[in-house]
C-alpha positions in Angstrom: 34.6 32.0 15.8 36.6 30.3 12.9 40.0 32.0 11.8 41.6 32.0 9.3 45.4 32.4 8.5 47.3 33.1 5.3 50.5 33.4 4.1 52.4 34.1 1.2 56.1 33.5 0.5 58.3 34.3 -2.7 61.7 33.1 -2.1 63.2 35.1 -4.9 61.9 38.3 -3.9 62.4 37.9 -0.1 58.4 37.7 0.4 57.1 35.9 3.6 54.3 37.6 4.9 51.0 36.6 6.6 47.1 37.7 7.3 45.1 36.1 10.1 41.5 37.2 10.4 38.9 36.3 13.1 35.3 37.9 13.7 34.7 38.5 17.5 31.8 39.8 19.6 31.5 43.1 21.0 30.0 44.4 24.1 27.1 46.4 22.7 25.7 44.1 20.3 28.4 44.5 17.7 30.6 42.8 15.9 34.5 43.2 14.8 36.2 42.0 12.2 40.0 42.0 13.5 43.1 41.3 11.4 47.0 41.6 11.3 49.2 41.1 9.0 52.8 41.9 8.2 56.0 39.4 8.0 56.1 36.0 8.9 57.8 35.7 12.3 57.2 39.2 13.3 54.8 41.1 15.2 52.5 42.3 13.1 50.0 45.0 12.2 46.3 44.8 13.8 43.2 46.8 13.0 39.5 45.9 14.1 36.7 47.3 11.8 33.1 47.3 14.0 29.8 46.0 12.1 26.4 45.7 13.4 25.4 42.2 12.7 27.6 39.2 12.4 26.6 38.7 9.0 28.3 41.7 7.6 31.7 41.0 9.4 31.8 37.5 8.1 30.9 39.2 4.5 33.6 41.5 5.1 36.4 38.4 6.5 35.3 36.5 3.5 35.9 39.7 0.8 39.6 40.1 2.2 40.0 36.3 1.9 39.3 36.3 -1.3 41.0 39.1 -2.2 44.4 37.7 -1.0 44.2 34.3 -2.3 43.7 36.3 -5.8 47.1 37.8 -4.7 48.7 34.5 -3.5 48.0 33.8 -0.3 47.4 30.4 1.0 44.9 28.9 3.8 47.4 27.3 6.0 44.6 26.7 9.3 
């Protein structure tokens, strides 16, 4: 599956944070959508959110994306 990894940095305000998102395959014919985030260089924060086709999960990865680009975030891979 394609990731994708953002990040967002604001040297005056100290900001250097990133968002990686991938959609995976589950074992009952599910999908997940799994992301973390938090600051660059640091572990960070990781939640899965289960759909039932691949479809939806991508829709969902691709709402979040565009969400933080709106708020600055960058594609780096």
């Amino acid at each position: 599956m394609t990731r994708i990894y953002l990040e967002r940095h604001d040297p005056d305000q100290n900001l250097h944070r990133f968002y990686y998102l991938h959609v995976t395959p589950g074992l009952f014919d599910d999908w997940s959508l799994v992301r973390e985030w938090g600051r660059v260089g640091s572990p960070g924060t990781v939640r899965k959110d289960w759909f039932d086709t691949e479809g939806e999960a991508l829709a969902a990865r691709q709402l979040l994306v565009d969400a933080k680009r709106k708020k600055g975030y960058r594609t780096l891979v």
